[in-house]
C-alpha positions in Angstrom: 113.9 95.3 126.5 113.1 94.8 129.7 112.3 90.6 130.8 108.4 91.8 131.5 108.1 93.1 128.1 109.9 90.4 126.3 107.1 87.8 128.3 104.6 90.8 127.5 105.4 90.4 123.7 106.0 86.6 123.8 102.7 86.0 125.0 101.1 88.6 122.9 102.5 86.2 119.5 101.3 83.2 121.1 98.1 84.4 121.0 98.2 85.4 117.5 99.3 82.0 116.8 96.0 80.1 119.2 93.8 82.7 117.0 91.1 80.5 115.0 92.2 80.2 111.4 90.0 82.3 109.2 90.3 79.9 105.9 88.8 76.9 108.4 85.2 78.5 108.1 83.2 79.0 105.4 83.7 82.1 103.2 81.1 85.2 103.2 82.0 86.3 100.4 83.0 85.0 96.5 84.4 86.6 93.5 85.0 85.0 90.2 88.3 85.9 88.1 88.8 85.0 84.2 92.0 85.3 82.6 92.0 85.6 78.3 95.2 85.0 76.0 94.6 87.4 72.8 95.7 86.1 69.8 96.0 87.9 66.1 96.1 85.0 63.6 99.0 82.5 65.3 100.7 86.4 67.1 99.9 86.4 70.7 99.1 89.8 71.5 99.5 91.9 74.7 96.4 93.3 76.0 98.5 95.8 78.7 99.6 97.2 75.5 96.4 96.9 73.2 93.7 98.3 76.1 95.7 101.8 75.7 93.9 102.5 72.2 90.0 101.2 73.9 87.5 103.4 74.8 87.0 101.1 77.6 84.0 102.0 79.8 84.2 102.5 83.3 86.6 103.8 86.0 90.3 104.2 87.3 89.8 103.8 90.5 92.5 101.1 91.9 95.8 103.4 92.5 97.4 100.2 92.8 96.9 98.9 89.2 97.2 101.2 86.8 95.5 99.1 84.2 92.6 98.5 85.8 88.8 99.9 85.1 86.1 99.2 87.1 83.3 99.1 84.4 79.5 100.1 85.3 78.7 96.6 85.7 81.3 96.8 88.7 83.2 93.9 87.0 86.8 94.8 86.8 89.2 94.3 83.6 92.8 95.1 83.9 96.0 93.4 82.3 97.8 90.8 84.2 100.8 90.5 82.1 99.9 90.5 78.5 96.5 88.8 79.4 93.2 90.5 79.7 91.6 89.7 83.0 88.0 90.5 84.0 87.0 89.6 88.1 83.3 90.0 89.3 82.9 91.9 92.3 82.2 90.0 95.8 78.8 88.7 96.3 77.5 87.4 99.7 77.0 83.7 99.9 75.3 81.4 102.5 77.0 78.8 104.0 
């Protein structure tokens, strides 16, 4: 690398790091997420194993979580470790 690109690249960074910091303004945009312990009696139970045997509503459309359904209310439920989670889609807010 030659001195001119090492500068090039240096200064490049630097003005990553001068960039405004995106959590020091108000956000656009908010989603709510819930997570539920399932219990049977005093047996904790785990919902990544019980949700296989639901005929849960909705879609698999979230390659990256292959327990997740986005229902028709656009709410999302998935597993998160033996807990059920359900997270509302973003809304716009006003600052």
């Amino acid at each position: 690398m030659t001195q001119s690109e090492a500068r090039r690249l240096h200064e490049a960074f630097a003005s990553v790091l001068r960039a405004p910091d995106p959590g020091a303004a108000p956000a656009g945009l908010l989603g709510i997420e819930h997570e539920y312990s399932l219990r049977n009696g005093d047996r904790p139970l785990d919902f990544s194993e019980a949700m296989r045997g639901l005929a849960i509503p909705g879609r698999r459309l979230d390659p990256g979580d292959v327990n997740a359904y986005r229902l028709p209310s656009g709410t999302a439920l998935t597993a998160d470790g033996a807990e059920a989670e359900v997270a509302s889609p973003p809304i716009r807010v006003r600052p």
